[in-house]
DSSP file (Angstrom, degrees, kcal/mol; ACC not computed):
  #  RESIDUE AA STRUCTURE BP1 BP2  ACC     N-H-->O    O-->H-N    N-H-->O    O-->H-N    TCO  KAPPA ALPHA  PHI   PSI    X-CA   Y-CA   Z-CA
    1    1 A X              0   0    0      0, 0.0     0, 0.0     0, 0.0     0, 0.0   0.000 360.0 360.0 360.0 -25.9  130.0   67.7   93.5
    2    2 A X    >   +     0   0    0      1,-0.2     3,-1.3     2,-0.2     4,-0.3   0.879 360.0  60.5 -90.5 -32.1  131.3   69.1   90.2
    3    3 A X  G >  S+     0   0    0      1,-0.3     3,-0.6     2,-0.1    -1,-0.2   0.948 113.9  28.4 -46.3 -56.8  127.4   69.0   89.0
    4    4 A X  G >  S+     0   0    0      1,-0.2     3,-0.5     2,-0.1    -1,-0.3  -0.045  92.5  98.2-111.3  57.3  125.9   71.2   91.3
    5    5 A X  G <  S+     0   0    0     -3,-1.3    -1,-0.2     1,-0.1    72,-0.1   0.510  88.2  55.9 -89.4 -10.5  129.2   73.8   92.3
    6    6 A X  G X> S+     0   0    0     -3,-0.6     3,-4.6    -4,-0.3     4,-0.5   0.185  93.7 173.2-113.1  17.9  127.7   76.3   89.8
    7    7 A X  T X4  +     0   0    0     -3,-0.5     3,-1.0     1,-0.3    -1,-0.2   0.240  68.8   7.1  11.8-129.6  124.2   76.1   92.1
    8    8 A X  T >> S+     0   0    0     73,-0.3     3,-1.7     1,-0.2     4,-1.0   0.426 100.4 102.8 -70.3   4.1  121.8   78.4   91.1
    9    9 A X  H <>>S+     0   0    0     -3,-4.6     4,-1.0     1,-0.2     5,-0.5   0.892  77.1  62.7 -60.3 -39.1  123.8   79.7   87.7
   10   10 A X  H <X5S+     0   0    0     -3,-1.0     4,-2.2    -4,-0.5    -1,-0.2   0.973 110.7  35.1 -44.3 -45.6  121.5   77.6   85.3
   11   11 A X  H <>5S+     0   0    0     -3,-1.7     4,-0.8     2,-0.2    -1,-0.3   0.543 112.2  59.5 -95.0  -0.6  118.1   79.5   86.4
   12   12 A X  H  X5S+     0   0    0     -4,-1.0     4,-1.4    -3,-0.5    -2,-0.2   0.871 108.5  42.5 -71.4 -83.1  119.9   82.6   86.7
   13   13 A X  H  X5S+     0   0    0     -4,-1.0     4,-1.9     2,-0.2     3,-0.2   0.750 119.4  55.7 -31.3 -44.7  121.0   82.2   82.5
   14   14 A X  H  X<S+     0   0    0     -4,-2.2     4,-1.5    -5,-0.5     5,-0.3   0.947 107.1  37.8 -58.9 -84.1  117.2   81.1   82.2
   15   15 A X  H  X S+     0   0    0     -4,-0.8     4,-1.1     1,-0.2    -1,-0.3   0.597 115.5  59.9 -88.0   1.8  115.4   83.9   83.6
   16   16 A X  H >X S+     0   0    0     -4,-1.4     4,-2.3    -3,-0.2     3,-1.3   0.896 110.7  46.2 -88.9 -55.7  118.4   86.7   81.7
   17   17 A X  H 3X S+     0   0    0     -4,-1.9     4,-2.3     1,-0.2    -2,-0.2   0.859 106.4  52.9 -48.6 -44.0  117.4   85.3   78.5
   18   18 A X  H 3X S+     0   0    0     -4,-1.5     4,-1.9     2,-0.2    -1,-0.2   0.716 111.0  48.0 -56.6 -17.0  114.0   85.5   79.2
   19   19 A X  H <X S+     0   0    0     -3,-1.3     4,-2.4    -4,-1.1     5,-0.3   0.946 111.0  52.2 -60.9 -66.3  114.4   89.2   80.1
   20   20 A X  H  X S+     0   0    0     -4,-2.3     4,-2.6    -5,-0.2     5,-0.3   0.867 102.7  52.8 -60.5 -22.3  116.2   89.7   77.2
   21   21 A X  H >X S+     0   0    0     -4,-2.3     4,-3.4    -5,-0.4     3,-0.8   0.981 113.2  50.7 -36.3 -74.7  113.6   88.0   74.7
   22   22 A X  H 3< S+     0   0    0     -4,-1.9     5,-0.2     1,-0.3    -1,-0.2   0.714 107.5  53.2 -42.6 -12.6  111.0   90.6   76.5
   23   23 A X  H 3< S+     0   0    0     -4,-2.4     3,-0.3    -5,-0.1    -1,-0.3   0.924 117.7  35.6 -80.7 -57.5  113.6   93.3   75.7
   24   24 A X  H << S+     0   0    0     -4,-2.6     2,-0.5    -3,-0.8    -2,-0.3   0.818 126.7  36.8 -65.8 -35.1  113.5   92.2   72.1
   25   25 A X  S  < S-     0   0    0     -4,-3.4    -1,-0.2    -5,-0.3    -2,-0.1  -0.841  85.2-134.4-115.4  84.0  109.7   91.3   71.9
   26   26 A X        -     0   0    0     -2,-0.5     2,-0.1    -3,-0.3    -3,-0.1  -0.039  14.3-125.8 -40.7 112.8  107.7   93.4   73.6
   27   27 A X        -     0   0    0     -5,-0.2     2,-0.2     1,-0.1    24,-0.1  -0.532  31.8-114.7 -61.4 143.1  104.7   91.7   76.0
   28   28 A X        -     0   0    0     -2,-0.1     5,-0.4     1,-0.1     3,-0.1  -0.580  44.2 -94.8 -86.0 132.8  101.0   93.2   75.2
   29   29 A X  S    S+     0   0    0      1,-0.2    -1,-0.1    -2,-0.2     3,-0.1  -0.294 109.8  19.5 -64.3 149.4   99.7   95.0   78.1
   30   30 A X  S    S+     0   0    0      1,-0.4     2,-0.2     3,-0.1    -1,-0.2   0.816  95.0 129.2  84.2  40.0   97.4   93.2   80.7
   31   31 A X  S    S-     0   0    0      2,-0.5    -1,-0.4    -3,-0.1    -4,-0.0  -0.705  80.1-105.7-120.5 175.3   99.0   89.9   79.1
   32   32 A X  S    S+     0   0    0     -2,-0.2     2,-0.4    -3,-0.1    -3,-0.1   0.187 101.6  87.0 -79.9  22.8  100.6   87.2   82.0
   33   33 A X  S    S+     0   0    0     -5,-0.4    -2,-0.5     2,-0.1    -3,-0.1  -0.993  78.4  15.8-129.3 129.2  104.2   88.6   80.8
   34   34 A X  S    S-     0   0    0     -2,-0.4     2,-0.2    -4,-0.1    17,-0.0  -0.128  94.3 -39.2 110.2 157.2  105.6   91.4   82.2
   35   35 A X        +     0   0    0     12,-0.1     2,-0.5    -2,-0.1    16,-0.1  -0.512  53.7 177.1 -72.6 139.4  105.9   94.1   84.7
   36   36 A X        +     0   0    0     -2,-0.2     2,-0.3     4,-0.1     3,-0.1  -0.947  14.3 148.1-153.4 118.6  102.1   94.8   85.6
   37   37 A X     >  -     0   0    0     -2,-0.5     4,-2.4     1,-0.3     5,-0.1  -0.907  61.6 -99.1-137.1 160.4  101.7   97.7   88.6
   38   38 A X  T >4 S+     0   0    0     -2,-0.3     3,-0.5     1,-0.2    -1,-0.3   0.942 129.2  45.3 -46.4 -81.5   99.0  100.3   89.3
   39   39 A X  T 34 S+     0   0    0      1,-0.3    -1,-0.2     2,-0.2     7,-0.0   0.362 108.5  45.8   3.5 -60.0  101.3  102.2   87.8
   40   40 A X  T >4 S+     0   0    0      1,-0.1     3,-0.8     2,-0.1     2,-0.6   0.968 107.9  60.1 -65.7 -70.0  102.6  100.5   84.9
   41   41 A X  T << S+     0   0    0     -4,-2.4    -2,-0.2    -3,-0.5    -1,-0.1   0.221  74.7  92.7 -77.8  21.2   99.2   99.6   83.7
   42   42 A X  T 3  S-     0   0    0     -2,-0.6     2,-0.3    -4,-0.2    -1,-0.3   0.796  96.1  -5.3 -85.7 -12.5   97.7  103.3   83.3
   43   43 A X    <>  -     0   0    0     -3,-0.8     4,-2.1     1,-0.1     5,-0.2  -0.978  62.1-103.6-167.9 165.3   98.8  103.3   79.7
   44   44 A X  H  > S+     0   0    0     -2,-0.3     4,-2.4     3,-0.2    -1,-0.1   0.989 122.8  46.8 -61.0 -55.7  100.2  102.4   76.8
   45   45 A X  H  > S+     0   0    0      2,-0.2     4,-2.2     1,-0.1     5,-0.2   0.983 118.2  46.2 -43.4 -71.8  103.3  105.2   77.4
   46   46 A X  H  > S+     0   0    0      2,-0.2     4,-2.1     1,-0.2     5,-0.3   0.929 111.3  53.1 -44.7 -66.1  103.4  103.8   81.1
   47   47 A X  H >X S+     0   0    0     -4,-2.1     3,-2.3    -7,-0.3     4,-2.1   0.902 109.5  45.2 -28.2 -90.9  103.4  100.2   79.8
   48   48 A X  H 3X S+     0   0    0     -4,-2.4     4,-2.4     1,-0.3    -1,-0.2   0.676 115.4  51.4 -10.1 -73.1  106.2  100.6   77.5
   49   49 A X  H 3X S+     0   0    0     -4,-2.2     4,-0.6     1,-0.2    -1,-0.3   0.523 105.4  47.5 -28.3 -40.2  108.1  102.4   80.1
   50   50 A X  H <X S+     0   0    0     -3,-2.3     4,-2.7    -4,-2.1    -1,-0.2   0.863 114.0  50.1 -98.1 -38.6  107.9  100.3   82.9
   51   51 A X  H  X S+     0   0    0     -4,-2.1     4,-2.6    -5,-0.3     5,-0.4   0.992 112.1  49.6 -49.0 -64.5  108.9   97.1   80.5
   52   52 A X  H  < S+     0   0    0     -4,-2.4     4,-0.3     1,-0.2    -1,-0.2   0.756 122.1  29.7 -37.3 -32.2  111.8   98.9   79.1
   53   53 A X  H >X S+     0   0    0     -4,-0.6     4,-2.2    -3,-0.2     3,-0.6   0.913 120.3  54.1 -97.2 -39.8  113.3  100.1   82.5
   54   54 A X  H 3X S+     0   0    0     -4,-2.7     4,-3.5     1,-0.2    -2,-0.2   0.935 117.0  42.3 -50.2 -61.2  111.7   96.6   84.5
   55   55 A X  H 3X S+     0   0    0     -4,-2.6     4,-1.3     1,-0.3    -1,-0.2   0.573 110.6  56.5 -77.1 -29.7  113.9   94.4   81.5
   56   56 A X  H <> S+     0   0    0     -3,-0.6     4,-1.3    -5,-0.4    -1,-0.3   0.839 111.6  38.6-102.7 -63.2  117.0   96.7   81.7
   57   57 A X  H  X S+     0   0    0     -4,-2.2     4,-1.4     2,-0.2    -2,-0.3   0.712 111.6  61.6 -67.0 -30.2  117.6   96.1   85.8
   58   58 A X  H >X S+     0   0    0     -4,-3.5     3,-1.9    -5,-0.4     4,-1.1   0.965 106.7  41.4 -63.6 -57.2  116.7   92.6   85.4
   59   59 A X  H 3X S+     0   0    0     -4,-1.3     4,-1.3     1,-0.3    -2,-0.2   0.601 114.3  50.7 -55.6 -31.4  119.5   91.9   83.0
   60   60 A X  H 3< S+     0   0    0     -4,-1.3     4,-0.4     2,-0.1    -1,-0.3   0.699 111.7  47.0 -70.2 -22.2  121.8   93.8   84.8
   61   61 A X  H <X S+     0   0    0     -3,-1.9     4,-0.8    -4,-1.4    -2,-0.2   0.400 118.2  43.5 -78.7 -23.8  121.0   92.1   88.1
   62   62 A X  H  X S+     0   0    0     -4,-1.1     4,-2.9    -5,-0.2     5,-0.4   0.774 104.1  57.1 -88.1 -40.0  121.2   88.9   86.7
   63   63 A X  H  X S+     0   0    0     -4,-1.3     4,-1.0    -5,-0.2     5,-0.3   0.828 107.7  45.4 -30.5 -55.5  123.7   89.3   85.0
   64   64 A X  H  > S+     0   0    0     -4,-0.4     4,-1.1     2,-0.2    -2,-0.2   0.927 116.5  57.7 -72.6 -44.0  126.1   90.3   88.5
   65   65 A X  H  < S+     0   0    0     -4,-0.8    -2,-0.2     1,-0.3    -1,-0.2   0.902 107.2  44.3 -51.1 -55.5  124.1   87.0   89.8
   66   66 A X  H >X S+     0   0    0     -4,-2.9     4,-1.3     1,-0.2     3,-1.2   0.803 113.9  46.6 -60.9 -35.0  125.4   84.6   86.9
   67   67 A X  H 3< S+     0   0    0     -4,-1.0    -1,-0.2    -5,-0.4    -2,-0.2   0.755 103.6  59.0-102.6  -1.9  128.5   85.4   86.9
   68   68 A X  T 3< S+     0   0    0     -4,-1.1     4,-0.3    -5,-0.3    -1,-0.3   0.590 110.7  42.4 -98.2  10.5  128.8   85.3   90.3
   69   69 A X  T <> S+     0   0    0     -3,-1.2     4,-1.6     2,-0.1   -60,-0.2   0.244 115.2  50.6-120.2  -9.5  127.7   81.3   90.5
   70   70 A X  H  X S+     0   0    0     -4,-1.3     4,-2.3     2,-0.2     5,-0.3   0.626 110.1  49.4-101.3  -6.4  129.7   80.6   87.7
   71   71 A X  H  > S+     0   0    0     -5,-0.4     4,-2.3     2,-0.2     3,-0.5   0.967 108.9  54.8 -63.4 -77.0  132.6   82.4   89.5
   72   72 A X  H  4>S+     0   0    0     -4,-0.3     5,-0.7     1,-0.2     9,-0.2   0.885 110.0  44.0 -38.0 -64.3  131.9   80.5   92.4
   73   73 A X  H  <5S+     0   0    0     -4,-1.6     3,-0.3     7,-0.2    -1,-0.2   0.749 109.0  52.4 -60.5 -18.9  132.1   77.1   90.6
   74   74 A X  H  <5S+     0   0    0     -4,-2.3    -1,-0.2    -3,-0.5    -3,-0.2   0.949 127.3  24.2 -80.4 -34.6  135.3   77.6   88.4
   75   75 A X  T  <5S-     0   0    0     -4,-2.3    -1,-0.2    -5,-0.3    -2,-0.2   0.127 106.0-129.6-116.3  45.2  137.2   78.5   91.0
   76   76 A X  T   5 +     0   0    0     -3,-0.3     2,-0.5    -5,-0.2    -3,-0.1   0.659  33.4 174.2  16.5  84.7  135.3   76.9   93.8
   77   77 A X     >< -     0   0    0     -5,-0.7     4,-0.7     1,-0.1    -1,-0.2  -0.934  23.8-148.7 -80.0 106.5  134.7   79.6   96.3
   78   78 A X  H >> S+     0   0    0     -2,-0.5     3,-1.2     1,-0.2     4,-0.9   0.956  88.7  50.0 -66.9 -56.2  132.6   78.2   98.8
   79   79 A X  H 34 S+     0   0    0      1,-0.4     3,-0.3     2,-0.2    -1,-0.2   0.785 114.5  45.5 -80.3 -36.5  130.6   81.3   99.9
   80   80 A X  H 34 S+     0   0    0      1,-0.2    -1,-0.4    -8,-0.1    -7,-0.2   0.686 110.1  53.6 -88.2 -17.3  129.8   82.2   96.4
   81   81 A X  H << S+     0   0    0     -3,-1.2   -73,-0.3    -4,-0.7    -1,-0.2   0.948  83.2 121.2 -74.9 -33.9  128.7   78.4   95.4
   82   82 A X     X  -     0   0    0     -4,-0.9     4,-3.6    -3,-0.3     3,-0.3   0.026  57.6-150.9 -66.2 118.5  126.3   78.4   98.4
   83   83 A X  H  > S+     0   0    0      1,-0.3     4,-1.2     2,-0.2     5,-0.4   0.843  97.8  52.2 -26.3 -70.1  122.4   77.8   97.5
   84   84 A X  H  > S+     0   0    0      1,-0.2     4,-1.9     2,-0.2     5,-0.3   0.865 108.5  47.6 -60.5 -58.6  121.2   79.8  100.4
   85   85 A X  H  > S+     0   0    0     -3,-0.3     4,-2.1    -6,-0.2     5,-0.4   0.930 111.6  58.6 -48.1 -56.4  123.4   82.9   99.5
   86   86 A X  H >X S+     0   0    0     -4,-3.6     3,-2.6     1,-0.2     4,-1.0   0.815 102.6  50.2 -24.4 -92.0  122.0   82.4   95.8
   87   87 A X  H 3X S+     0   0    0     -4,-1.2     4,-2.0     1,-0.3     5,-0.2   0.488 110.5  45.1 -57.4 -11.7  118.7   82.7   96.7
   88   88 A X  H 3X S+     0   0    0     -4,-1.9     4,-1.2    -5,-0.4    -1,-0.3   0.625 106.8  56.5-106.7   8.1  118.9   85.8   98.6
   89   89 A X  H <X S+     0   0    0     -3,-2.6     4,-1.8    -4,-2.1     5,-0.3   0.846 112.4  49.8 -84.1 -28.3  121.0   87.5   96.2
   90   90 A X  H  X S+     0   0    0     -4,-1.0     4,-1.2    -5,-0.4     5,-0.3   0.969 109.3  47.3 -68.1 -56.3  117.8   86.4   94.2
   91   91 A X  H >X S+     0   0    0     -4,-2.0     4,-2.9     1,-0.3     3,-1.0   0.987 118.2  43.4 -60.2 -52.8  115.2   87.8   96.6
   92   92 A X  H 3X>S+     0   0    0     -4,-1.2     4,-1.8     1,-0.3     5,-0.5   0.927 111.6  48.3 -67.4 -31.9  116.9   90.9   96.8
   93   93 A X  H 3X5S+     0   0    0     -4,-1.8     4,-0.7     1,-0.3    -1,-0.3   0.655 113.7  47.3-108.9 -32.3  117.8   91.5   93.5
   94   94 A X  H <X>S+     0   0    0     -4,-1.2     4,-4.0    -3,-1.0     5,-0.6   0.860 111.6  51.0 -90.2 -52.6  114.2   90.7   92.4
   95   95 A X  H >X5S+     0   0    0     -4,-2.9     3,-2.0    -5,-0.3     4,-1.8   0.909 116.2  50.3 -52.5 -64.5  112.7   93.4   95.6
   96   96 A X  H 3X5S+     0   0    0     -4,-1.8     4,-1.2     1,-0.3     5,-0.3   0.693 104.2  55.0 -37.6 -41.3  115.3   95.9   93.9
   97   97 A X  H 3X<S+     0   0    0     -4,-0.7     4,-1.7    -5,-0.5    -1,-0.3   0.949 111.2  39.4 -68.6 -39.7  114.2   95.4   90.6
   98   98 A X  H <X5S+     0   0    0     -4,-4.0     4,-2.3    -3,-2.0    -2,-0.2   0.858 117.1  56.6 -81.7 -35.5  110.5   96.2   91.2
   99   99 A X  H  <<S+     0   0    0     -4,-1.8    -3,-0.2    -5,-0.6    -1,-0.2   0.573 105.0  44.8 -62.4 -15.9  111.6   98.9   93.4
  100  100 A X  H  X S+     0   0    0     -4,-1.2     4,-1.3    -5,-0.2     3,-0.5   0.699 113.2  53.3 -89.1 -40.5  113.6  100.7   91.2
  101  101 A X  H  X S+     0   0    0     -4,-1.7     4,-1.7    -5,-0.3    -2,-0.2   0.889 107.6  49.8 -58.0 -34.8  111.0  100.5   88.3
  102  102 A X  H  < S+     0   0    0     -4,-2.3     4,-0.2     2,-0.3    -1,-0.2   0.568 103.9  56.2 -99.3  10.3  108.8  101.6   90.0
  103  103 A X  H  > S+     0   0    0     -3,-0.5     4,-1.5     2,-0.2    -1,-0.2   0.556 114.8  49.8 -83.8 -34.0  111.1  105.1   91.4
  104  104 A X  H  X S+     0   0    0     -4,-1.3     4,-1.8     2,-0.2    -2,-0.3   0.961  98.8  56.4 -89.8 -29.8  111.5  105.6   88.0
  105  105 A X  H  X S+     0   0    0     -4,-1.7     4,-0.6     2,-0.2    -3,-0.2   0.648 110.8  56.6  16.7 -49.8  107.5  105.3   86.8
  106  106 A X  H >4 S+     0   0    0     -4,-0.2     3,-1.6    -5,-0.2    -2,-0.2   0.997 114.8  33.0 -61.8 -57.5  107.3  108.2   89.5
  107  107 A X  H 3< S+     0   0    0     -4,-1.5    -2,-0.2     1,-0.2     3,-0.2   0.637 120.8  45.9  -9.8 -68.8  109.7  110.3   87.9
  108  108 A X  H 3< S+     0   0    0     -4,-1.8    -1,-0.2     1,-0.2    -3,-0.2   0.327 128.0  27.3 -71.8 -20.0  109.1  109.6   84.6
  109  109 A X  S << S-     0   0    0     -3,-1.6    -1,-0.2    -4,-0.6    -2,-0.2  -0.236  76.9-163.5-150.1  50.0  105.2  109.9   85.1
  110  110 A X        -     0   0    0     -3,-0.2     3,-0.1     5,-0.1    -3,-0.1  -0.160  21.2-133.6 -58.2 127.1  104.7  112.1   87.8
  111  111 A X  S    S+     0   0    0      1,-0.2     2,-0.5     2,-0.1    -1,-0.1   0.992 101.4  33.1 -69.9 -81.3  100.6  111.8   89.4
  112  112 A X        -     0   0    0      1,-0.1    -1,-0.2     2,-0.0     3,-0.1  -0.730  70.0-163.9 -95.4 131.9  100.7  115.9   89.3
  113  113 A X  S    S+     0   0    0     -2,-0.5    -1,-0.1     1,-0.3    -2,-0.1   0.539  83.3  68.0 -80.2 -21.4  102.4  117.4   86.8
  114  114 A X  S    S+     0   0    0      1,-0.1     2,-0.5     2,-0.0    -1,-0.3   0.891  90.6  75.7 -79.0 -37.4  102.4  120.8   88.4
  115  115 A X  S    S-     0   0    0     -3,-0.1     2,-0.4     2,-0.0    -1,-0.1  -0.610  70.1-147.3-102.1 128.9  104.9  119.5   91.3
  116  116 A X              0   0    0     -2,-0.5    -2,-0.0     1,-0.2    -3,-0.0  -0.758 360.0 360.0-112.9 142.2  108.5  118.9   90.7
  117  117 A X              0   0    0     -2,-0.4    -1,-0.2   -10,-0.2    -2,-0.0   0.190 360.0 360.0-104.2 360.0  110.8  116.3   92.3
């Protein structure tokens, strides 16, 4: 039991380091690494952007995730140990992440310049 009480916290710590690498090492656009949208991909400026802000909500979202499965397992909290709860903090957290890069990519990169948000 004591093995898997910290459920999904292992691939949570996986996939924050790997953000943060990408934070630190930038991916080359149109490469299989990275956030890659209509959007994103219109430029090198876009590109940049969308990594920086994409890399920046993951880590913060993963972050609240890990420490909320390692939470669960040191002081064994059922609701917070539970697989199923995991994985939808994971699905949302993931929908929220693309959705939020890509409210800022409008913002930031507005299709007409002439019209103000």
């Amino acid at each position: 039991m004591a093995a898997t009480s910290f459920g999904l916290a292992p691939g949570f710590l996986v996939i924050l380091l790997i953000w943060i690498y990408q934070r630190v090492r930038m991916p080359k656009m149109r490469s299989l690494a990275g956030y890659m949208s209509r959007r994103a991909i219109k430029n090198d400026e876009t590109w940049q952007y969308a990594q920086h802000v994409y890399t920046l909500f993951g880590m913060e979202l993963f972050t609240i995730l890990l420490i909320g499965a390692v939470w669960g397992g040191l002081f064994n909290v059922r609701w917070l140990q539970s697989i199923n709860l995991q994985a939808m903090g994971l699905a949302v957290a993931l929908i929220l992440q693309n959705v939020a890069t890509e409210r800022e990519l409008r913002h930031q990169f507005p299709t007409d310049r002439s019209a103000k948000h």
